[in-house]
N, CA, C and O atoms as a DFTB+ gen file, in Angstrom:
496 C
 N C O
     1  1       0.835      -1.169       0.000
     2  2       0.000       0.000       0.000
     3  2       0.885       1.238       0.000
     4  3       2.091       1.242       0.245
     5  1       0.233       2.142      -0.264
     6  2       1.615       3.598      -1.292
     7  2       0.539       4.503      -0.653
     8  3      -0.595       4.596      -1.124
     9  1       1.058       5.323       0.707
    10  2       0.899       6.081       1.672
    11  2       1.284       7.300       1.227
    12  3       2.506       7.419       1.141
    13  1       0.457       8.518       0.827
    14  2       0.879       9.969       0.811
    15  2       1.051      10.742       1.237
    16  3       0.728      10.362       2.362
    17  1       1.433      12.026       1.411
    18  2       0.972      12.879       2.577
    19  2       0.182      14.172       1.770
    20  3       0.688      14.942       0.953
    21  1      -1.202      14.150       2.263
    22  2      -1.925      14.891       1.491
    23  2      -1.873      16.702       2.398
    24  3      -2.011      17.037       3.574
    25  1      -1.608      17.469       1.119
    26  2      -1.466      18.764       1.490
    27  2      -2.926      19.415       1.136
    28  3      -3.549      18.952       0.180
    29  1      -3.345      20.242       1.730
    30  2      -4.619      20.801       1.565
    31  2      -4.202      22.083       0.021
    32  3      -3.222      22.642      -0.473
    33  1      -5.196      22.016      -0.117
    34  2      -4.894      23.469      -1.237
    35  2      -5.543      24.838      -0.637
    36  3      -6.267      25.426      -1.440
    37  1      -5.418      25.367       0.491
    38  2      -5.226      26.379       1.205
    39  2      -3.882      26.617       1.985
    40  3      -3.047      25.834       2.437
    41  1      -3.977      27.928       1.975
    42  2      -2.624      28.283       2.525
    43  2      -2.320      28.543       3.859
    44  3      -1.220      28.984       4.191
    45  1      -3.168      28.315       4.605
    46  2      -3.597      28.101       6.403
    47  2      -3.938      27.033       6.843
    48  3      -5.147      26.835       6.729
    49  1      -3.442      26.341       7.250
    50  2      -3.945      24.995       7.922
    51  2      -3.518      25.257       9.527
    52  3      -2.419      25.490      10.029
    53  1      -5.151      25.090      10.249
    54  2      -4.691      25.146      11.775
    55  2      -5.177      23.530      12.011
    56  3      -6.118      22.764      11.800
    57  1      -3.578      23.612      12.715
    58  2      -2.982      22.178      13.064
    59  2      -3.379      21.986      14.550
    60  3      -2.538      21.486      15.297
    61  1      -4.367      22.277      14.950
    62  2      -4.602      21.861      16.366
    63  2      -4.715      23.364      17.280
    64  3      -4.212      24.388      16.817
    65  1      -5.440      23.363      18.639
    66  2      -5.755      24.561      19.153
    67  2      -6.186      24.052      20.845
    68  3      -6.584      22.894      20.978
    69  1      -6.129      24.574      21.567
    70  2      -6.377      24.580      22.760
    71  2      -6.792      26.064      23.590
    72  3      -6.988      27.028      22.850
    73  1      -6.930      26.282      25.067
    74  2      -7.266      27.379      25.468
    75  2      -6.044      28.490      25.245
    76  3      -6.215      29.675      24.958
    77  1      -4.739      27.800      25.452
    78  2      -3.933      28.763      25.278
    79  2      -3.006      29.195      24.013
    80  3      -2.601      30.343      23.829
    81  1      -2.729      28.033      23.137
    82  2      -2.194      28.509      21.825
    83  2      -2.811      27.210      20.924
    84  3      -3.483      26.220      21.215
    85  1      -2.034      27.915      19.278
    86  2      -2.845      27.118      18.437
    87  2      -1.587      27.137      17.899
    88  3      -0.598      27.811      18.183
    89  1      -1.907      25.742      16.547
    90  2      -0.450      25.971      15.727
    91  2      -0.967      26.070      14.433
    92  3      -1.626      25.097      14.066
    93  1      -0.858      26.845      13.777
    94  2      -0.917      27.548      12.193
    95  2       0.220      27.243      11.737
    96  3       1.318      27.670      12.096
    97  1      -0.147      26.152      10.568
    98  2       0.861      25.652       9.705
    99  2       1.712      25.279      10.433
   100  3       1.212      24.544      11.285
   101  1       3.264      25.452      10.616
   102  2       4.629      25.320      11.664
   103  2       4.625      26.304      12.582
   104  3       5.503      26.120      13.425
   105  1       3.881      27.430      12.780
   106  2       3.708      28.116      13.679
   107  2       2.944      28.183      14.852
   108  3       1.742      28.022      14.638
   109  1       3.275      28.382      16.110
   110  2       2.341      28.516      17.089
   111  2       2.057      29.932      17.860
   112  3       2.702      30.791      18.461
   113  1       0.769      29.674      17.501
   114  2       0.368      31.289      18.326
   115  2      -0.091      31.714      19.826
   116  3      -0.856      30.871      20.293
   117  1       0.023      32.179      20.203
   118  2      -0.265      32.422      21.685
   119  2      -1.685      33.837      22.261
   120  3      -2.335      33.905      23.305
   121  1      -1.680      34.435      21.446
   122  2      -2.309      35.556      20.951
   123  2      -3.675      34.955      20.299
   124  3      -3.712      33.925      19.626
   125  1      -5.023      35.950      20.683
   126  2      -6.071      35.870      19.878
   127  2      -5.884      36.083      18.523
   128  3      -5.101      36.975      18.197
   129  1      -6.653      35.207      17.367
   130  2      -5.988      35.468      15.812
   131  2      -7.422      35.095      15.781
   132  3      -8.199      34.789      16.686
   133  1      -7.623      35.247      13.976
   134  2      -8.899      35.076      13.165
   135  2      -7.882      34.238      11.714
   136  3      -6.673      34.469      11.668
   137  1      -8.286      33.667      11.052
   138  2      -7.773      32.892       9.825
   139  2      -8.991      32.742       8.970
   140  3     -10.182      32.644       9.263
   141  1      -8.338      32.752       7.802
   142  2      -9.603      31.977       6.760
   143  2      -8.087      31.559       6.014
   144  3      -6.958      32.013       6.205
   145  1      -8.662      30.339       4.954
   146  2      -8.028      29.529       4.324
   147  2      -7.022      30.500       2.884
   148  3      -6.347      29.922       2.031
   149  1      -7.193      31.953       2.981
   150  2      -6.361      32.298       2.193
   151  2      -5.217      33.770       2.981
   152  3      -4.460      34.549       2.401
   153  1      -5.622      33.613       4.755
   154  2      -5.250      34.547       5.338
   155  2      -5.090      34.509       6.917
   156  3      -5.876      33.840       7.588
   157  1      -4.324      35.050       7.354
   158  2      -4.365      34.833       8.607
   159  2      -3.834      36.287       9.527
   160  3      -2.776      36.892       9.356
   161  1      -4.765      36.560      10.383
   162  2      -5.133      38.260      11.070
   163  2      -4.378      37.559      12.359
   164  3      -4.871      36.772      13.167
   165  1      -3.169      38.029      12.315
   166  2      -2.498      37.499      13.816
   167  2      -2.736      38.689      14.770
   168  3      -2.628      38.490      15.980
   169  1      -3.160      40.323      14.143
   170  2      -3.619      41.476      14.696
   171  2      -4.869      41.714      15.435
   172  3      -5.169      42.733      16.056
   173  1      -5.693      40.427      15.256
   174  2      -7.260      40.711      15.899
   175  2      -7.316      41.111      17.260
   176  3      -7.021      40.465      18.266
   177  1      -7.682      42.118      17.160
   178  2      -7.712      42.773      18.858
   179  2      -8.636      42.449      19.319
   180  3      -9.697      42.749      18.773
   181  1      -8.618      41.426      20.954
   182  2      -9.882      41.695      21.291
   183  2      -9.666      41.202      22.539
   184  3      -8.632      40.544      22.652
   185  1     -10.514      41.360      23.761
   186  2     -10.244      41.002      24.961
   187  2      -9.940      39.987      25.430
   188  3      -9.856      39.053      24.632
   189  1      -9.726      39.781      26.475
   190  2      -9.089      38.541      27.587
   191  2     -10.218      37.564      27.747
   192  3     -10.053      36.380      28.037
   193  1     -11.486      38.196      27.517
   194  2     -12.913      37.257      28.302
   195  2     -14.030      37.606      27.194
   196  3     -14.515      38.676      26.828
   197  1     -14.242      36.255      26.806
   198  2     -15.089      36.461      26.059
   199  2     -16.729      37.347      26.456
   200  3     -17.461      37.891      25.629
   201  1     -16.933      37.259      27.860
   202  2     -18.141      38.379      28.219
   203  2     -17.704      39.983      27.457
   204  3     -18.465      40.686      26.791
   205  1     -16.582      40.202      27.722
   206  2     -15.984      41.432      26.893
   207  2     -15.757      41.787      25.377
   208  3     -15.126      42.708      24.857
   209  1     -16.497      40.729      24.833
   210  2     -16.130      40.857      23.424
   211  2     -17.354      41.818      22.460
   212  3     -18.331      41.306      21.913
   213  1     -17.047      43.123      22.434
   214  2     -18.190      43.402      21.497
   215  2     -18.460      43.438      19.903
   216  3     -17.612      42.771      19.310
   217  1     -19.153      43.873      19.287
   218  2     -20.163      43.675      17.916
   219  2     -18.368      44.314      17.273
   220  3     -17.535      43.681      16.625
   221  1     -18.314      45.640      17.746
   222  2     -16.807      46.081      16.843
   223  2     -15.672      44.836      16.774
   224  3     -15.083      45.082      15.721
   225  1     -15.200      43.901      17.222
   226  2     -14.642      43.085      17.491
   227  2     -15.062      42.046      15.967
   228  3     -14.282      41.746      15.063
   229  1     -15.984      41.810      16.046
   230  2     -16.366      41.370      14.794
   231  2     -15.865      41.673      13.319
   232  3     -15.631      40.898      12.392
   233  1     -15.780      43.045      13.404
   234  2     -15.541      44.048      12.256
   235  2     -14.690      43.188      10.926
   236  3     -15.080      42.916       9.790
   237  1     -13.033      42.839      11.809
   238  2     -12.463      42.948      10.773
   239  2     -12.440      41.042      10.191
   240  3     -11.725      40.452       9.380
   241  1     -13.585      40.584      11.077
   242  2     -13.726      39.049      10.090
   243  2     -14.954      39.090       9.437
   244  3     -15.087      38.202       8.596
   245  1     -16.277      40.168       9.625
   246  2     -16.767      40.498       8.696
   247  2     -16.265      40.939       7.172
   248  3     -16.812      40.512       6.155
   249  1     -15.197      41.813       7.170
   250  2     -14.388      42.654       5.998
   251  2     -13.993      41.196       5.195
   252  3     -13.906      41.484       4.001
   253  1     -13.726      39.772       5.393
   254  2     -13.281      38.859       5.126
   255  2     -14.282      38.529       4.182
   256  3     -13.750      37.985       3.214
   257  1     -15.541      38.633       4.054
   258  2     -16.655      38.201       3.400
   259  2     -16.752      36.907       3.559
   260  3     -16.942      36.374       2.466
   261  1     -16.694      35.903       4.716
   262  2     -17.308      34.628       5.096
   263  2     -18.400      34.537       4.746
   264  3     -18.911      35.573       4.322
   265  1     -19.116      33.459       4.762
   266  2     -20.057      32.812       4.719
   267  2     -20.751      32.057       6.462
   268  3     -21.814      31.600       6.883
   269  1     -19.257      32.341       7.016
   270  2     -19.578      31.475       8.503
   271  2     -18.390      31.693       8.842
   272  3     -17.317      31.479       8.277
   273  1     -18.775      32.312      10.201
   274  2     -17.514      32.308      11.361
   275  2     -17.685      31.705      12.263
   276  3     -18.664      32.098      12.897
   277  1     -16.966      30.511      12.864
   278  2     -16.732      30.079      13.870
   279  2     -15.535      30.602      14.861
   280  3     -14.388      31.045      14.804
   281  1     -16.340      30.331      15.607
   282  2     -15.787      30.931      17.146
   283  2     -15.555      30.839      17.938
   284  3     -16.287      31.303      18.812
   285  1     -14.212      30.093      18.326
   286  2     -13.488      29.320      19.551
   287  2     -13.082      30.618      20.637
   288  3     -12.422      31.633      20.410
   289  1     -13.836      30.095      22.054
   290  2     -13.893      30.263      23.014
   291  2     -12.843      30.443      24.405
   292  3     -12.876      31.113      25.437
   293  1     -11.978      29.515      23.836
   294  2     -10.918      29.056      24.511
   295  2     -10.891      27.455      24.985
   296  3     -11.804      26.888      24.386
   297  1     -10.581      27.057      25.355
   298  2     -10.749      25.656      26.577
   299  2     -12.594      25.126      26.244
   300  3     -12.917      24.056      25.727
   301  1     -13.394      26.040      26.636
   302  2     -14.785      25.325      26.724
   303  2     -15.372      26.402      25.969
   304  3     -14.814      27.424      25.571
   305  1     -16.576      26.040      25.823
   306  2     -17.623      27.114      24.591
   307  2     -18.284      28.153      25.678
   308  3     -18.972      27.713      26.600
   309  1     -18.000      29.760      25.494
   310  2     -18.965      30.054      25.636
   311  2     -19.829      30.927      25.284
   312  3     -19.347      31.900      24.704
   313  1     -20.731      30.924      25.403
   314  2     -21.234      31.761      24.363
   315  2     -21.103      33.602      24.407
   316  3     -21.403      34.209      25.435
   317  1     -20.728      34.164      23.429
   318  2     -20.760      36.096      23.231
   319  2     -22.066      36.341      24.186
   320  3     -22.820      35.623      24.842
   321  1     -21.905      37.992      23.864
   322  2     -23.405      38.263      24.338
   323  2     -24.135      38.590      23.061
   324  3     -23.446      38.949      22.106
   325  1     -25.945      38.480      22.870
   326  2     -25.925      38.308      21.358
   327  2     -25.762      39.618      20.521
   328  3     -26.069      39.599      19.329
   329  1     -25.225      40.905      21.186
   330  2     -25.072      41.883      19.734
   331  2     -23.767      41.513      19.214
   332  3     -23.282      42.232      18.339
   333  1     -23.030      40.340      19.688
   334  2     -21.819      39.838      19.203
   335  2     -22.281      38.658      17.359
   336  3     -21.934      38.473      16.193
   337  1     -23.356      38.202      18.527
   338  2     -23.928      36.936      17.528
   339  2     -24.605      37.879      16.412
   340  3     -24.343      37.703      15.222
   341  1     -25.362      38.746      16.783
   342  2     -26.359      39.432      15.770
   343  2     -25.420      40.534      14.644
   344  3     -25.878      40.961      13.584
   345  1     -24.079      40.829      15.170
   346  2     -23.244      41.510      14.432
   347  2     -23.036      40.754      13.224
   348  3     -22.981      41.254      12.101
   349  1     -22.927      39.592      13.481
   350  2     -22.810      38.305      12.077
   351  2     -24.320      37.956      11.276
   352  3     -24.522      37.616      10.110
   353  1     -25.040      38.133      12.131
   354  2     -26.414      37.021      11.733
   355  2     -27.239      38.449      10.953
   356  3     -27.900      38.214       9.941
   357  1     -27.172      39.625      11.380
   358  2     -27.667      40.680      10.345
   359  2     -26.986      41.143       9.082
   360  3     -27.446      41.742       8.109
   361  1     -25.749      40.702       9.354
   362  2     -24.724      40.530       7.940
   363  2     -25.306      39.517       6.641
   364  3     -24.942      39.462       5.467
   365  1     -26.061      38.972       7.176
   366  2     -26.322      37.497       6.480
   367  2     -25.165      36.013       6.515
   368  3     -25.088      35.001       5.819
   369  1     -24.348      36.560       7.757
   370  2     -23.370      35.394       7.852
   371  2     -23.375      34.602       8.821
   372  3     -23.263      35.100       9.941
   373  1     -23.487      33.333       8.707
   374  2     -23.502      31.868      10.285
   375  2     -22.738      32.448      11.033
   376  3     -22.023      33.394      10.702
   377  1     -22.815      31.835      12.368
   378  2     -21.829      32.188      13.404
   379  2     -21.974      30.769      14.445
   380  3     -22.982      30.552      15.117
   381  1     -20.971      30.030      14.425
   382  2     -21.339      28.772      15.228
   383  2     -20.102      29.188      16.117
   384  3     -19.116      29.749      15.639
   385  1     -20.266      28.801      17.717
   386  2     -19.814      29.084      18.812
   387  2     -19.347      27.590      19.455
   388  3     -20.090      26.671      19.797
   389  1     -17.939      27.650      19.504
   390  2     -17.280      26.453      19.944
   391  2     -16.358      26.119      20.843
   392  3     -16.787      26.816      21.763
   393  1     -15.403      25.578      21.298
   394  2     -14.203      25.201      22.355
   395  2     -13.375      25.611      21.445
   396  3     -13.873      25.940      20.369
   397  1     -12.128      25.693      21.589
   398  2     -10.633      25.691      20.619
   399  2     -10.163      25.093      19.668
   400  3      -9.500      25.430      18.687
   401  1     -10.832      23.547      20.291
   402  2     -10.344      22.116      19.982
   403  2     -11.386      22.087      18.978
   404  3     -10.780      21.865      17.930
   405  1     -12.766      22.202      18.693
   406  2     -13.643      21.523      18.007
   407  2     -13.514      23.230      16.874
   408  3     -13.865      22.978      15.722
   409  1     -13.230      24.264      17.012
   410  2     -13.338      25.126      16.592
   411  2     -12.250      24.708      15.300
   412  3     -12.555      24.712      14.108
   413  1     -11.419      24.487      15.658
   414  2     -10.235      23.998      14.622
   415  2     -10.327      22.993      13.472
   416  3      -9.957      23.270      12.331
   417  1     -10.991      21.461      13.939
   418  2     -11.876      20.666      13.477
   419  2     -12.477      20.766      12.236
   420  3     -12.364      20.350      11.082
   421  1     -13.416      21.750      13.187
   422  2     -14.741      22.248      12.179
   423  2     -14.208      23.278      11.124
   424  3     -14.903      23.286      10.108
   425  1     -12.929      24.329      11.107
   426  2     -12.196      24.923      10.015
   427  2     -11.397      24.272       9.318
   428  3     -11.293      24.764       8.195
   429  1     -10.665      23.213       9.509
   430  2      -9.895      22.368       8.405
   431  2     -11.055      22.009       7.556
   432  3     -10.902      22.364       6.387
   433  1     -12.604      21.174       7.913
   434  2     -13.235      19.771       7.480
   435  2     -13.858      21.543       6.348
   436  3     -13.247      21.684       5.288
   437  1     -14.722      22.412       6.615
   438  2     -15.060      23.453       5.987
   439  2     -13.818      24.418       4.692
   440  3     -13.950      24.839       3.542
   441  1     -13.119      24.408       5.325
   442  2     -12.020      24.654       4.204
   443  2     -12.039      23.757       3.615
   444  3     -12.637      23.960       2.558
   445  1     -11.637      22.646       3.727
   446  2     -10.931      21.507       2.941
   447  2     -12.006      21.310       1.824
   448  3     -11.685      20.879       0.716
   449  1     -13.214      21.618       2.130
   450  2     -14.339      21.718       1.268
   451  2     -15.100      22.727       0.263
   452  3     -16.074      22.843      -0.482
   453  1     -13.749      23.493       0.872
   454  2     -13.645      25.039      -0.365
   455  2     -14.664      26.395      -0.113
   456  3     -14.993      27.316      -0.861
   457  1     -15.011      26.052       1.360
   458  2     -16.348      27.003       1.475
   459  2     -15.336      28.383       2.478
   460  3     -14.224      28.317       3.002
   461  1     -16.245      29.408       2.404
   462  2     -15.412      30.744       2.937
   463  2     -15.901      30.779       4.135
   464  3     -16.963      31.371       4.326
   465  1     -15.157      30.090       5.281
   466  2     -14.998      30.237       6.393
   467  2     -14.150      31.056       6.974
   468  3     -13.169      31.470       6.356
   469  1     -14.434      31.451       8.396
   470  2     -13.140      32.158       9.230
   471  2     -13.227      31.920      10.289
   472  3     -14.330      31.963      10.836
   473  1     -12.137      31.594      10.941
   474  2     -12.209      30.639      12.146
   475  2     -11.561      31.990      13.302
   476  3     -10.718      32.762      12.846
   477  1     -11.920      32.111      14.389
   478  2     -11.541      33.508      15.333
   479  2     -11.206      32.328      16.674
   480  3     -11.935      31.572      17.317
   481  1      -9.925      32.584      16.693
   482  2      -9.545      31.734      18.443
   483  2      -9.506      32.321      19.352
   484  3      -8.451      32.932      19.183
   485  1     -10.009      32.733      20.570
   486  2      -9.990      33.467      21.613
   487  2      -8.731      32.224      22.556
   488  3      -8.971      31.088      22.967
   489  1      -7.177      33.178      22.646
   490  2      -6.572      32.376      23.230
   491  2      -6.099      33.527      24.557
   492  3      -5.988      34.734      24.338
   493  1      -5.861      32.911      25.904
   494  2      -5.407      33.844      26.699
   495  2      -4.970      32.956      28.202
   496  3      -4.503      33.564      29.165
């Protein structure tokens, strides 16, 4: 049997994620970031706690033109408050709310499938 190693055809692959860092491609980040499969915002400003996260915070993964942002939490899911959620959902864009770990998951299996996702890690 003739074993490959299959490369995605995006130029971001997050290789795994937890509460406190993630690894992008050979890199590991420590810092809150946002990615989509042709970009990666290592600049996303945004607070320590997700209760603190407001609608402006959103802004610059809206500018991305997703289709769906998912939204890792850190460690466990929790949820924004909803003018966070409604900042996306009056855009006309999904917003699914996740852990680190499943947040990552769910952006490889969605990329890999060619759709315009952006994945936002709340790491701290």
């Amino acid at each position: 049997m003739q074993l490959s190693h299959e490369r995605p055809d995006y130029a971001w692959v997050l290789r795994g994620a937890d509460g406190r860092q993630a690894r992008v491609n050979d890199r590991i980040l420590e810092r809150s970031f946002a990615l989509a499969p042709d970009r990666l915002l290592e600049d996303w400003d945004t607070p320590a706690a997700i209760g603190e996260l407001q609608p402006a915070h959103m802004e610059p993964l809206l500018a991305l033109s997703p289709e769906l942002v998912v939204l890792g939490t850190g460690a466990r899911q929790v949820f924004p408050a909803a003018a966070v959620m409604a900042a996306c959902l009056t855009h006309g864009i999904g917003i699914e709310v996740m852990d680190n770990a499943a947040a990552a998951r769910t952006y490889n299996v969605l990329a890999g499938e060619g759709r315009r996702v952006v994945v936002a890690l709340l790491l701290g």
